[in-house]
mmCIF file of the N, C-alpha and C atoms, coordinates in Angstrom:
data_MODEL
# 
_entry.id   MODEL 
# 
loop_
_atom_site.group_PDB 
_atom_site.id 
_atom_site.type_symbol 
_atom_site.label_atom_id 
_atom_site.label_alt_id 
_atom_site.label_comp_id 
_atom_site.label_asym_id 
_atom_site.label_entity_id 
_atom_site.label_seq_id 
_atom_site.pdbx_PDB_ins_code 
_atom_site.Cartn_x 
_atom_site.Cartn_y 
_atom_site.Cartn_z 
_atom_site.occupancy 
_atom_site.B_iso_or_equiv 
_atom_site.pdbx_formal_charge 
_atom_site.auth_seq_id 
_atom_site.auth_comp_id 
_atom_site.auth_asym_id 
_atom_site.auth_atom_id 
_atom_site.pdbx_PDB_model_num 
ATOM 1   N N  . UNK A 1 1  ? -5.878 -41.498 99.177 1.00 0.00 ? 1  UNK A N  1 
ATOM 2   C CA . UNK A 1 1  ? -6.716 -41.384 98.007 1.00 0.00 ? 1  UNK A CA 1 
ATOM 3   C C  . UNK A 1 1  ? -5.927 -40.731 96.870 1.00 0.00 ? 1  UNK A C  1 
ATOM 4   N N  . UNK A 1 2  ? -6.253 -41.506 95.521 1.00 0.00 ? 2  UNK A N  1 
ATOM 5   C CA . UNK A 1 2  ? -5.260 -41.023 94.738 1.00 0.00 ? 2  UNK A CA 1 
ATOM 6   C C  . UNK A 1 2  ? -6.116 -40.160 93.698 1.00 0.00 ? 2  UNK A C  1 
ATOM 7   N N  . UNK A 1 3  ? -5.382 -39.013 92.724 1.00 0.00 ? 3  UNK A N  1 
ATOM 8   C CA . UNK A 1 3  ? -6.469 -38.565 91.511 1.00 0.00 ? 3  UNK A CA 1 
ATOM 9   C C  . UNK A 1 3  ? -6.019 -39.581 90.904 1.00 0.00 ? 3  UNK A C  1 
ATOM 10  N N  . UNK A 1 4  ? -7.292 -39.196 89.496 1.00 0.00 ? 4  UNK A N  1 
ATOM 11  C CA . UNK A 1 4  ? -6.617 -39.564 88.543 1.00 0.00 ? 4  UNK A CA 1 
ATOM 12  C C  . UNK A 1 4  ? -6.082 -38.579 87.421 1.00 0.00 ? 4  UNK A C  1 
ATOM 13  N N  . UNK A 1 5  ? -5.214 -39.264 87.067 1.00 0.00 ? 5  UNK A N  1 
ATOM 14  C CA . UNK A 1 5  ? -4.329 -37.746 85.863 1.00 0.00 ? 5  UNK A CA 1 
ATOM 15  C C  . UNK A 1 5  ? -4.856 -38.040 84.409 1.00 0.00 ? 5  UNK A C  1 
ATOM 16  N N  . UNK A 1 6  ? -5.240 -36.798 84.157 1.00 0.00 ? 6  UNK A N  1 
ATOM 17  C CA . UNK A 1 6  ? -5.937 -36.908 82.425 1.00 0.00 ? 6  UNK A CA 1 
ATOM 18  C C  . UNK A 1 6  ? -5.110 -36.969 81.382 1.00 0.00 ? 6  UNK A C  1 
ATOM 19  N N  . UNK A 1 7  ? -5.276 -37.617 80.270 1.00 0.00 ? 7  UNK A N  1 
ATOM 20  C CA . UNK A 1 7  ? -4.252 -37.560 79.282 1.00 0.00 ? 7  UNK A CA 1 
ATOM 21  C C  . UNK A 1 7  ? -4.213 -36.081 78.834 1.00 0.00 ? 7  UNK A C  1 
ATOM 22  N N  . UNK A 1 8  ? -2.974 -35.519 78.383 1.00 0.00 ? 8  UNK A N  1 
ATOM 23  C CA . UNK A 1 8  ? -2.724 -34.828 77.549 1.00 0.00 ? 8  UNK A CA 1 
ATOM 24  C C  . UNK A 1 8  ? -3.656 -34.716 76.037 1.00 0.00 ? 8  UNK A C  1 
ATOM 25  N N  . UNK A 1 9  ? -4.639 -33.925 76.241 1.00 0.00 ? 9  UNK A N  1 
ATOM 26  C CA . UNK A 1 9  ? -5.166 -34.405 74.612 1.00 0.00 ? 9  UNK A CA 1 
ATOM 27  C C  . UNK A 1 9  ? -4.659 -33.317 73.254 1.00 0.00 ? 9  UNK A C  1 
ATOM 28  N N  . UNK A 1 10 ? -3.933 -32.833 73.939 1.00 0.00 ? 10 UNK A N  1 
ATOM 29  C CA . UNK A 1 10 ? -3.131 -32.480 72.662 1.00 0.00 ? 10 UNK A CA 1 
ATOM 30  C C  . UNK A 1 10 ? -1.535 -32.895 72.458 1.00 0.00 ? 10 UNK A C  1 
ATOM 31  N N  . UNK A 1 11 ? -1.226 -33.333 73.291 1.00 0.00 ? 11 UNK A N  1 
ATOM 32  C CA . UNK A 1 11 ? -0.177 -34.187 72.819 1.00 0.00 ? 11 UNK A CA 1 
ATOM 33  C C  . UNK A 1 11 ? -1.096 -35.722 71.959 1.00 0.00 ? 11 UNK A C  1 
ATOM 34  N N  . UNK A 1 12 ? -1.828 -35.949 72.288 1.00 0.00 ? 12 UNK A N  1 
ATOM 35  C CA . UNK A 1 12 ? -2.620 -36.850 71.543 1.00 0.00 ? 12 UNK A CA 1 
ATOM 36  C C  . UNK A 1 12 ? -2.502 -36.874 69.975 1.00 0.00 ? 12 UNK A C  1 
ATOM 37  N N  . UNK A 1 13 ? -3.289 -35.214 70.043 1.00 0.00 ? 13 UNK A N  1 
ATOM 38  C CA . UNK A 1 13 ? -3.373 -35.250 68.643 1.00 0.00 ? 13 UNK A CA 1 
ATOM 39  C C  . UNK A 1 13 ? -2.032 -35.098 67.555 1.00 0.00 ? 13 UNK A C  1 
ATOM 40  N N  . UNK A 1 14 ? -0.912 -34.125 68.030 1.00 0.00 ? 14 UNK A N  1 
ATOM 41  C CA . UNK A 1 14 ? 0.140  -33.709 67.789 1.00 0.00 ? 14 UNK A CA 1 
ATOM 42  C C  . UNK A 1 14 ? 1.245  -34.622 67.351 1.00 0.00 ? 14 UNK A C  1 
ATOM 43  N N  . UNK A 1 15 ? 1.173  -35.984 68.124 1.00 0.00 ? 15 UNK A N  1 
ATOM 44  C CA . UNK A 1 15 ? 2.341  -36.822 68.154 1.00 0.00 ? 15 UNK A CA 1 
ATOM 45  C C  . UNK A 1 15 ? 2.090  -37.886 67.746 1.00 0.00 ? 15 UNK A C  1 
ATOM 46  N N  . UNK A 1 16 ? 2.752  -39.106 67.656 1.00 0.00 ? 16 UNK A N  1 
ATOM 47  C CA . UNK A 1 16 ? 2.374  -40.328 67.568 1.00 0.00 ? 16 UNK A CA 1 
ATOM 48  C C  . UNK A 1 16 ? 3.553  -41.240 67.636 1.00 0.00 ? 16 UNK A C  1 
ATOM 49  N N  . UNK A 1 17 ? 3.447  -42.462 67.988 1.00 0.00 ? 17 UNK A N  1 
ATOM 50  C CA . UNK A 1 17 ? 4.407  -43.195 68.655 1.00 0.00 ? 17 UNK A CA 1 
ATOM 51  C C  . UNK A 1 17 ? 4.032  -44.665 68.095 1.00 0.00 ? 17 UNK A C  1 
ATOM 52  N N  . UNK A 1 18 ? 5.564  -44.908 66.908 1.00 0.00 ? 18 UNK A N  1 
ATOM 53  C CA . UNK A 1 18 ? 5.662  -46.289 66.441 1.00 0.00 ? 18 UNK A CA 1 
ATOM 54  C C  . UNK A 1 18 ? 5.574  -47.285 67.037 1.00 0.00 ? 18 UNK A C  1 
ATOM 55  N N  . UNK A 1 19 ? 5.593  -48.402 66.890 1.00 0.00 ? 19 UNK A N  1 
ATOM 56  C CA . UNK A 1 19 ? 5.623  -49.962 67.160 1.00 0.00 ? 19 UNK A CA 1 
ATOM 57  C C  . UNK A 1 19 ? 6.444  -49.935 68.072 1.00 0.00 ? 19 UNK A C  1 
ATOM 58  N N  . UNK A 1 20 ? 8.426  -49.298 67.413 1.00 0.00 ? 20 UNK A N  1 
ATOM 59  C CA . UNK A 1 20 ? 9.410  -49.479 67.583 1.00 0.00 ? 20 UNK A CA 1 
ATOM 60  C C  . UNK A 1 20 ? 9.446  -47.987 69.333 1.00 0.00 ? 20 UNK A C  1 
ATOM 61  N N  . UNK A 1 21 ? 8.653  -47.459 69.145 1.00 0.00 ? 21 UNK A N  1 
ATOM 62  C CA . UNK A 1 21 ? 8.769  -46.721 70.085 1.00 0.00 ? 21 UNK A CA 1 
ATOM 63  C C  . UNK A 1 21 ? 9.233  -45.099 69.557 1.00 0.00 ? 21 UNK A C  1 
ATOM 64  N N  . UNK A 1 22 ? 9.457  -45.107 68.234 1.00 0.00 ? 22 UNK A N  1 
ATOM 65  C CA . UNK A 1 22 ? 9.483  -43.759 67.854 1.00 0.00 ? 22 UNK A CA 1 
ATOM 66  C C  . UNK A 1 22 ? 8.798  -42.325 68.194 1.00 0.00 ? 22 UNK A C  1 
ATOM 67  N N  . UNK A 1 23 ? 8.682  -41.156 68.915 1.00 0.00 ? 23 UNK A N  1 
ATOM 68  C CA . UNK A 1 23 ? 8.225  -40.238 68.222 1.00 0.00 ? 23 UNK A CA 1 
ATOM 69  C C  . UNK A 1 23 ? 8.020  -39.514 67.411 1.00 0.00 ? 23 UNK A C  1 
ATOM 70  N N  . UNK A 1 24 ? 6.887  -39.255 66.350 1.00 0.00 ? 24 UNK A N  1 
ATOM 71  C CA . UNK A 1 24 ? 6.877  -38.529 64.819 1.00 0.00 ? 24 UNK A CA 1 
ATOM 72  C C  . UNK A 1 24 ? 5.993  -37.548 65.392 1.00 0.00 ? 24 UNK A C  1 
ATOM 73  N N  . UNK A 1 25 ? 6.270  -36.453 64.877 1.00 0.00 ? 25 UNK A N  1 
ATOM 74  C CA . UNK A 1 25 ? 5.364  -35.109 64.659 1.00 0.00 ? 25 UNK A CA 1 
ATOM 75  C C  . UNK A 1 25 ? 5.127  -34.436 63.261 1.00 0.00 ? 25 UNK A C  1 
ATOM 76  N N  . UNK A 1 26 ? 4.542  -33.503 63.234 1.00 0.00 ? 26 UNK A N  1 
ATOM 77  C CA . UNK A 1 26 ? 4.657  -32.648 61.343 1.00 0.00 ? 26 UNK A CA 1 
ATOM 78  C C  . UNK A 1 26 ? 5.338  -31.635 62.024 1.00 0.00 ? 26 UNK A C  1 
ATOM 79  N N  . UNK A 1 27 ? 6.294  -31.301 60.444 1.00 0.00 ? 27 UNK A N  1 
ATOM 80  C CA . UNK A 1 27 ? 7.001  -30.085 60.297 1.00 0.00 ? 27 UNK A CA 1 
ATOM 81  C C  . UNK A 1 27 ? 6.401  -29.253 60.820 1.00 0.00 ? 27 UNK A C  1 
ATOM 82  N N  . UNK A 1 28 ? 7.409  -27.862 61.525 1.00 0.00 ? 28 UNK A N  1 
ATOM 83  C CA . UNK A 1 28 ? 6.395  -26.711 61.761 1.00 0.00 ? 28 UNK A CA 1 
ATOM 84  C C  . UNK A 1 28 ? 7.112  -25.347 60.305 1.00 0.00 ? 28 UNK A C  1 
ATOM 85  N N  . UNK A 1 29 ? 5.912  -25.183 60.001 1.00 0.00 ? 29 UNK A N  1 
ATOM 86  C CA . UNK A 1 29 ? 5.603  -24.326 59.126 1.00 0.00 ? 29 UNK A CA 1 
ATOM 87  C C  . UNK A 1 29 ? 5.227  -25.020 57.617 1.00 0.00 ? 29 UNK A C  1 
ATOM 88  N N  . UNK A 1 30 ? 4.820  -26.026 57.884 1.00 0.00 ? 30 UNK A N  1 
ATOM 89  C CA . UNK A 1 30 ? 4.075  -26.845 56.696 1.00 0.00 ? 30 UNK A CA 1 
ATOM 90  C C  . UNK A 1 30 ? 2.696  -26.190 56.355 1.00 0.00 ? 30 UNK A C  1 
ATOM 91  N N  . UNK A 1 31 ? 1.942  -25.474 57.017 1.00 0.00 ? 31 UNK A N  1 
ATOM 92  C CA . UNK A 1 31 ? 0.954  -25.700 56.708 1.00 0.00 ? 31 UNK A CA 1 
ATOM 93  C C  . UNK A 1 31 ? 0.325  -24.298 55.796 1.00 0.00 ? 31 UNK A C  1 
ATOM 94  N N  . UNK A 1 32 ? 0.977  -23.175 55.486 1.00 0.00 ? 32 UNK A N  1 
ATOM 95  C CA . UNK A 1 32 ? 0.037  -22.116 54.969 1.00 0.00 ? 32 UNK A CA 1 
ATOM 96  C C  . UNK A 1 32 ? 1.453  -21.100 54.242 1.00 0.00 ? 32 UNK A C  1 
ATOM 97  N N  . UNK A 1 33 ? 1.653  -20.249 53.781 1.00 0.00 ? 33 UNK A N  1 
ATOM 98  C CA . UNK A 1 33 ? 2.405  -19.416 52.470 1.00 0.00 ? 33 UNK A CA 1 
ATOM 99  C C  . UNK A 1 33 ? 3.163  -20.408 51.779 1.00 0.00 ? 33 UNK A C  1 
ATOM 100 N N  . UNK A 1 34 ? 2.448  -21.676 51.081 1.00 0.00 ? 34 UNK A N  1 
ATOM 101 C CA . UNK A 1 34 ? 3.431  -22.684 51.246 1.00 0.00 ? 34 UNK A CA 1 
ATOM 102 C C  . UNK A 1 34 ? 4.102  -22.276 49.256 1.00 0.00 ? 34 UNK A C  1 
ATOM 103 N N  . UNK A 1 35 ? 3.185  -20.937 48.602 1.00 0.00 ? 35 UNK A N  1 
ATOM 104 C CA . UNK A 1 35 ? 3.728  -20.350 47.302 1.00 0.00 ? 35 UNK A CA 1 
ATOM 105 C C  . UNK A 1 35 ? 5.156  -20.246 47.153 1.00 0.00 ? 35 UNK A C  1 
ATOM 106 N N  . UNK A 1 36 ? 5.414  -19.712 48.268 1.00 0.00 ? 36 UNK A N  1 
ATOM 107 C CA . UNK A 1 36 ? 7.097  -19.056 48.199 1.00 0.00 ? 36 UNK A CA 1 
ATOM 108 C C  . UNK A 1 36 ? 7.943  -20.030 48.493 1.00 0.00 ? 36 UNK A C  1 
ATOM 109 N N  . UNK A 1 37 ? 7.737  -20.874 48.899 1.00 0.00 ? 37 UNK A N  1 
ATOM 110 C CA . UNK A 1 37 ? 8.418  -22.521 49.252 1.00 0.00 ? 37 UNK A CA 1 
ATOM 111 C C  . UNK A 1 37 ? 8.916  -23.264 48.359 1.00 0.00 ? 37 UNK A C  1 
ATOM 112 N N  . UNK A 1 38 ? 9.429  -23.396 48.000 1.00 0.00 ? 38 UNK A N  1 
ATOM 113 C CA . UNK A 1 38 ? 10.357 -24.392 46.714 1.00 0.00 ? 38 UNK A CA 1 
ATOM 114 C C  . UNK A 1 38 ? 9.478  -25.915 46.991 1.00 0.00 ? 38 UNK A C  1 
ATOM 115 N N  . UNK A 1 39 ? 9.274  -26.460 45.783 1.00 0.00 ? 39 UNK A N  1 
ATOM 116 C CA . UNK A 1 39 ? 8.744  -27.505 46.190 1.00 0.00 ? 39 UNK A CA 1 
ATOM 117 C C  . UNK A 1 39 ? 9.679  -28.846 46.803 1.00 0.00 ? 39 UNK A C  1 
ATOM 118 N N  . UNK A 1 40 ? 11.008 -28.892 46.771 1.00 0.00 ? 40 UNK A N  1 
ATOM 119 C CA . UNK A 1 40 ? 11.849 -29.537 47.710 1.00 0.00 ? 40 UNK A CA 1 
ATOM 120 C C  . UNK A 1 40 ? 11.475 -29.592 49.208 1.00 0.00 ? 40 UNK A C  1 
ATOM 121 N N  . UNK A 1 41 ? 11.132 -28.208 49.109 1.00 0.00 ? 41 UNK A N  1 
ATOM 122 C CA . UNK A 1 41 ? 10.932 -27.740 51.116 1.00 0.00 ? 41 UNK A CA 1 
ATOM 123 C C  . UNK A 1 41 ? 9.550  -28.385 51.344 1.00 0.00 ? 41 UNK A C  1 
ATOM 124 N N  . UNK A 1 42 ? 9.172  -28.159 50.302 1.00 0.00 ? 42 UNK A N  1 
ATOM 125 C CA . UNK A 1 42 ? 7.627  -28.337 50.823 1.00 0.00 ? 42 UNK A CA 1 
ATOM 126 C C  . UNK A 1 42 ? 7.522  -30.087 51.216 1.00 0.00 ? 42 UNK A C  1 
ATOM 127 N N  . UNK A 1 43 ? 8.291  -31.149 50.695 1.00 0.00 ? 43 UNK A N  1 
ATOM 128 C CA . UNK A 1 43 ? 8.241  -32.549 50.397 1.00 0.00 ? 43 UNK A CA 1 
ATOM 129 C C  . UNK A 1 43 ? 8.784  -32.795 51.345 1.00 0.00 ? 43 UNK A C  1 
ATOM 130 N N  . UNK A 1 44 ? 9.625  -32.056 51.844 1.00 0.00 ? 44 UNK A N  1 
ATOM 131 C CA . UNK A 1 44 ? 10.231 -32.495 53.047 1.00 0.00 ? 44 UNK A CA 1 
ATOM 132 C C  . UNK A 1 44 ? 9.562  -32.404 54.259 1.00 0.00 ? 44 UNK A C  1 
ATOM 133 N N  . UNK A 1 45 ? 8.957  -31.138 54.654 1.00 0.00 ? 45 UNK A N  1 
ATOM 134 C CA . UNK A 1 45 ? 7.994  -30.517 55.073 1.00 0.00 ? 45 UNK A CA 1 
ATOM 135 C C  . UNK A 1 45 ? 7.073  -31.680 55.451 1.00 0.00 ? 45 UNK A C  1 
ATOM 136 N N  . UNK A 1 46 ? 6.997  -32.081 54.515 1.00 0.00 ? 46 UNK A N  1 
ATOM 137 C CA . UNK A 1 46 ? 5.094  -32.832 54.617 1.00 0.00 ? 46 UNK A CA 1 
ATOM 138 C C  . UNK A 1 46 ? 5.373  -34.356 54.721 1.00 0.00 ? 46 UNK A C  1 
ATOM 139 N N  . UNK A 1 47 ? 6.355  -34.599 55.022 1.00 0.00 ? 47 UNK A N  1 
ATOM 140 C CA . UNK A 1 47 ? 6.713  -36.184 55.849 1.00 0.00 ? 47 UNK A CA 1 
ATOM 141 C C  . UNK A 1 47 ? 6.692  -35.754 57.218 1.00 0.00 ? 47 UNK A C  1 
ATOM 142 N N  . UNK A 1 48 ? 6.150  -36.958 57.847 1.00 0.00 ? 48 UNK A N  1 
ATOM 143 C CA . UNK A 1 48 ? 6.581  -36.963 59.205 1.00 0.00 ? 48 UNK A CA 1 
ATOM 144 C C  . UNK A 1 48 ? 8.173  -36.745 59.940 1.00 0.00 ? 48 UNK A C  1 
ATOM 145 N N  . UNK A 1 49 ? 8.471  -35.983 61.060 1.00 0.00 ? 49 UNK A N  1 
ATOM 146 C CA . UNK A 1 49 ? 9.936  -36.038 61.847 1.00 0.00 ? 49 UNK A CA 1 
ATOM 147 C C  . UNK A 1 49 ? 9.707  -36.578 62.890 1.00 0.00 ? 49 UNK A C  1 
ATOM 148 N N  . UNK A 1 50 ? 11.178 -37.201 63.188 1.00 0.00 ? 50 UNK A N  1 
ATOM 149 C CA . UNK A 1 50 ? 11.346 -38.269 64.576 1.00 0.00 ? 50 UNK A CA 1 
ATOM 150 C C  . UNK A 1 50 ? 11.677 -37.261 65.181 1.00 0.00 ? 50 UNK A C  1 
ATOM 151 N N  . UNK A 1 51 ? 11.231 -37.043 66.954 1.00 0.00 ? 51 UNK A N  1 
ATOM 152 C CA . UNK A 1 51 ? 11.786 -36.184 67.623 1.00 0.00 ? 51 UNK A CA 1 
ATOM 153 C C  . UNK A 1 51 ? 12.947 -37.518 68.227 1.00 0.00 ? 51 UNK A C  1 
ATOM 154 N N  . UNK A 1 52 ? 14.485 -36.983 68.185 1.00 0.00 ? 52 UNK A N  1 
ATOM 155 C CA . UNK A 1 52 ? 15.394 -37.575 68.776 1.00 0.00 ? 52 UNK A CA 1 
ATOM 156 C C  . UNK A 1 52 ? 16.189 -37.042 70.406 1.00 0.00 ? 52 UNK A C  1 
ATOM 157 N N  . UNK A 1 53 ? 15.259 -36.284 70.293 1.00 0.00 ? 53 UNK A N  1 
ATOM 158 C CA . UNK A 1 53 ? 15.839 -36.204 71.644 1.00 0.00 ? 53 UNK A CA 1 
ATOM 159 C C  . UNK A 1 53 ? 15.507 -36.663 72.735 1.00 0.00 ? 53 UNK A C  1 
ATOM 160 N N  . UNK A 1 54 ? 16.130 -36.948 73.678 1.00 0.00 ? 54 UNK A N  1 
ATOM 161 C CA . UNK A 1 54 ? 15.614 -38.159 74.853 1.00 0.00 ? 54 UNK A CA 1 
ATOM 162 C C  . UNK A 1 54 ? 15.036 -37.413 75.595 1.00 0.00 ? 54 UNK A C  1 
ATOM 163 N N  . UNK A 1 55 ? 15.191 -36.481 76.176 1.00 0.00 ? 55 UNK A N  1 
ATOM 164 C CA . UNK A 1 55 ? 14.482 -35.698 77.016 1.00 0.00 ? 55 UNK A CA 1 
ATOM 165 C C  . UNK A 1 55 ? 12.739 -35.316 77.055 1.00 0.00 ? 55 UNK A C  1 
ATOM 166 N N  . UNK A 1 56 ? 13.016 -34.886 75.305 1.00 0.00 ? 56 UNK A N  1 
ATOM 167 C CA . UNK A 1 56 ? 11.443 -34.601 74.916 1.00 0.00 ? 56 UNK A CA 1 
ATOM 168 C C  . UNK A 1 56 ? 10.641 -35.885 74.679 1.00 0.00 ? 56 UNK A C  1 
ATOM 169 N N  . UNK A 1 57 ? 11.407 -36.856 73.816 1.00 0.00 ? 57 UNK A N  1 
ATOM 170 C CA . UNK A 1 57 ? 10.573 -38.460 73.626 1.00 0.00 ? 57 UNK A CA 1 
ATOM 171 C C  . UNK A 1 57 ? 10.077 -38.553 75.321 1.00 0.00 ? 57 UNK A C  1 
ATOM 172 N N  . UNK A 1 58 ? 10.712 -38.761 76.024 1.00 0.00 ? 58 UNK A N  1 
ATOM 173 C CA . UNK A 1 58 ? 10.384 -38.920 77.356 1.00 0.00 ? 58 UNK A CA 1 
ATOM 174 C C  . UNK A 1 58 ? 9.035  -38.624 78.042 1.00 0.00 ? 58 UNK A C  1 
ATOM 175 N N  . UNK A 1 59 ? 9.237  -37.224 77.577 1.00 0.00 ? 59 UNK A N  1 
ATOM 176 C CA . UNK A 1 59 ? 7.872  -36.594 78.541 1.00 0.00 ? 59 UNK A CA 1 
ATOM 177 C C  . UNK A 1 59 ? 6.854  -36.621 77.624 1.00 0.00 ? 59 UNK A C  1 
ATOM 178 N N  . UNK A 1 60 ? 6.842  -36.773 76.244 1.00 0.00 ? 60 UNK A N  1 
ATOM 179 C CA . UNK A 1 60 ? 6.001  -36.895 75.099 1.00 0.00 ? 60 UNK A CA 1 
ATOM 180 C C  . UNK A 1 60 ? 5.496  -38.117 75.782 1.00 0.00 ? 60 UNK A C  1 
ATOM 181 N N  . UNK A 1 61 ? 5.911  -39.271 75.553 1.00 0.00 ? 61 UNK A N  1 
ATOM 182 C CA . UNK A 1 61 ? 5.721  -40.999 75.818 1.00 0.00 ? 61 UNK A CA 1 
ATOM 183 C C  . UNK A 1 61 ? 5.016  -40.605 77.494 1.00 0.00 ? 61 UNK A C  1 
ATOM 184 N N  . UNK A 1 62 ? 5.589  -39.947 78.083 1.00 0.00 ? 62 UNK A N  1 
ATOM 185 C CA . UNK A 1 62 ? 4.822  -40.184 79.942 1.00 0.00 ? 62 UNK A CA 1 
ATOM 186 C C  . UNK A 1 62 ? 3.639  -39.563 79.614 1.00 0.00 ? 62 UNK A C  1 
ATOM 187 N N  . UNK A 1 63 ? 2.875  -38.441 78.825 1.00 0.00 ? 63 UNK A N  1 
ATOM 188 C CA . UNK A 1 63 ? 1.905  -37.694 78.646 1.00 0.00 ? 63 UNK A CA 1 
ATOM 189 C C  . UNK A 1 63 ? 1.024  -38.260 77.822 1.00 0.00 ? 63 UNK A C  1 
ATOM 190 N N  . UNK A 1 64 ? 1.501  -39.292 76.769 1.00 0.00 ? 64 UNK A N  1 
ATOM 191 C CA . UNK A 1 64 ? 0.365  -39.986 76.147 1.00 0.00 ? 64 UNK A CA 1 
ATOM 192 C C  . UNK A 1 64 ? -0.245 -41.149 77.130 1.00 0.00 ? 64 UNK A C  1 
ATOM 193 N N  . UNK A 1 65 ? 0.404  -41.585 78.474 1.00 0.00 ? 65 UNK A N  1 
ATOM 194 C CA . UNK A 1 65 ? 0.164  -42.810 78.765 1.00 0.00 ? 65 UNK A CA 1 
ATOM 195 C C  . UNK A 1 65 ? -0.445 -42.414 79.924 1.00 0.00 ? 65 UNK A C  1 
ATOM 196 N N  . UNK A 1 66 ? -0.703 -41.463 80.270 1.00 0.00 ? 66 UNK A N  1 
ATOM 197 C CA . UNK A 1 66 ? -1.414 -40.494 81.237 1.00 0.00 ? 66 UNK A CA 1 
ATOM 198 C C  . UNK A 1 66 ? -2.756 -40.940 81.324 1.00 0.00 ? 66 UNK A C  1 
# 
């Protein structure tokens, strides 16, 4: 008899995964003293990032499909 395994629901909300198979997340520290921040940082900040590392894409991608 097998369980069944629950998705991760906060990797749910946290991540998201392109067509192409990408992982994107948001910057961390985007979200609050964002005064003192140059507005360069902040633009950068507030695009999505690819996580490139294989290790983490990995277990990110096995936890959404959970």
């Amino acid at each position: 008899m097998s369980n069944k395994v629950k998705t991760k629901k906060i990797v749910r909300r946290r991540f998201k995964i392109t067509k192409n198979g990408k992982v994107l997340h948001r910057a961390q520290g985007a979200r609050h003293l964002r005064s003192r921040k140059n507005k360069a940082r902040q633009r950068r900040q507030d695009e999505p990032r690819e996580i490139v590392t294989t290790k983490y894409k990995n277990m990110i991608k096995q936890y959404m499909q959970t």
